[in-house]
C-alpha positions in Angstrom: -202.0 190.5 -250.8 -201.9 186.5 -250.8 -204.9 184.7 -251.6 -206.2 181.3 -251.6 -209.1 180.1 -254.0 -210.7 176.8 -253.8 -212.6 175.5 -256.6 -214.8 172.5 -256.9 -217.3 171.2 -259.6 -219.9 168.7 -259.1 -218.1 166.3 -261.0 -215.9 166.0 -258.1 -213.0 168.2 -259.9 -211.6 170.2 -257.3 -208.3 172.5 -257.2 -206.8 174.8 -254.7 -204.7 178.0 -256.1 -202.4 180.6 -253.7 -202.3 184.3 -255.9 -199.9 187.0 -255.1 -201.4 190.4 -255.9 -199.1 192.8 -256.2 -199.9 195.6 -254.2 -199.8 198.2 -257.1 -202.6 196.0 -258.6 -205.0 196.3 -255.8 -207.2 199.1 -256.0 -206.3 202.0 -253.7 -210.3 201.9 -252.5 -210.0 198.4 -250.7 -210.1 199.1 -247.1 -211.6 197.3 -244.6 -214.1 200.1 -244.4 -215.0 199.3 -247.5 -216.8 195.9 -246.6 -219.0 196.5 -244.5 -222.0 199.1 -243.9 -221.4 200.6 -247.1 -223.6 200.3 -250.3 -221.2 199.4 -252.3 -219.5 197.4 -249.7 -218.6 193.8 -252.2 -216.3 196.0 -253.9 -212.8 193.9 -252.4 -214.8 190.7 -253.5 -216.1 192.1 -256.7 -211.9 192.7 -257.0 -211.0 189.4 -255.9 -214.1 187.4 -258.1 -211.4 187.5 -261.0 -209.5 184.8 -259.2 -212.2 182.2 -258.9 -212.3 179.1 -260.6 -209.5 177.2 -262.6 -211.1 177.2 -266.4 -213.0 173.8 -265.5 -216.0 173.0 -266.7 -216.2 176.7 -268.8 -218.4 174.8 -271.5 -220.7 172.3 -269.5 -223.9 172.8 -266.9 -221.5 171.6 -263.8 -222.2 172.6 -260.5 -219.5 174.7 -258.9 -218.3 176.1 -255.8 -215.6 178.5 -255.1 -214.0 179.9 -251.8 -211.6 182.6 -252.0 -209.6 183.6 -248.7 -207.3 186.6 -247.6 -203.8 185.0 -246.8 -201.5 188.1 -247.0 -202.7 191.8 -246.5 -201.2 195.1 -246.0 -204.2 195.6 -243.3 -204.1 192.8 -240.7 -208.0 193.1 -240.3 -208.4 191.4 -243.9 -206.6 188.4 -243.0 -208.5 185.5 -242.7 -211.8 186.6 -244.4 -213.2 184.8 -247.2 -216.0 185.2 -249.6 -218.3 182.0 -251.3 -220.2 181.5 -254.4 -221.8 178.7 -256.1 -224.1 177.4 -258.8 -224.9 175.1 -261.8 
């Protein structure tokens, strides 16, 4: 799996990183099934939140924002989604 994540801070840091997941890494759970309809359906983003953010602002009260996208997948249907989360 290929990902992109986009990071940005409110102090107008921003950074854009491409990840190769090997596919041994990726739990066997993350179908496209997975994301939608069921309770525990965040699980591939849950997975993929340890690739947000560049180590930026770790220590301050900066705003952030950070975009992670599906590049590269074993299932077609994954490519192209993308999952957002920010705060300050």
């Amino acid at each position: 799996m290929k990902i992109s994540s986009v990071s940005s801070y409110s102090d107008g840091h921003e950074s854009t990183i491409e990840y190769l997941i090997n596919d041994a890494d990726v739990p066997a759970w993350i179908r496209r099934d997975d994301l939608w309809g069921a309770p525990d359906g965040d699980e591939l983003w849950e997975f993929l939140c340890q690739y947000m953010g560049d180590g930026h602002g770790e220590d301050s009260s900066l705003g952030w924002y950070y975009l992670i996208t599906i590049l590269e997948a074993a299932d077609p249907e994954l490519v192209g989604l993308s999952h957002e989360n920010a705060g300050n």
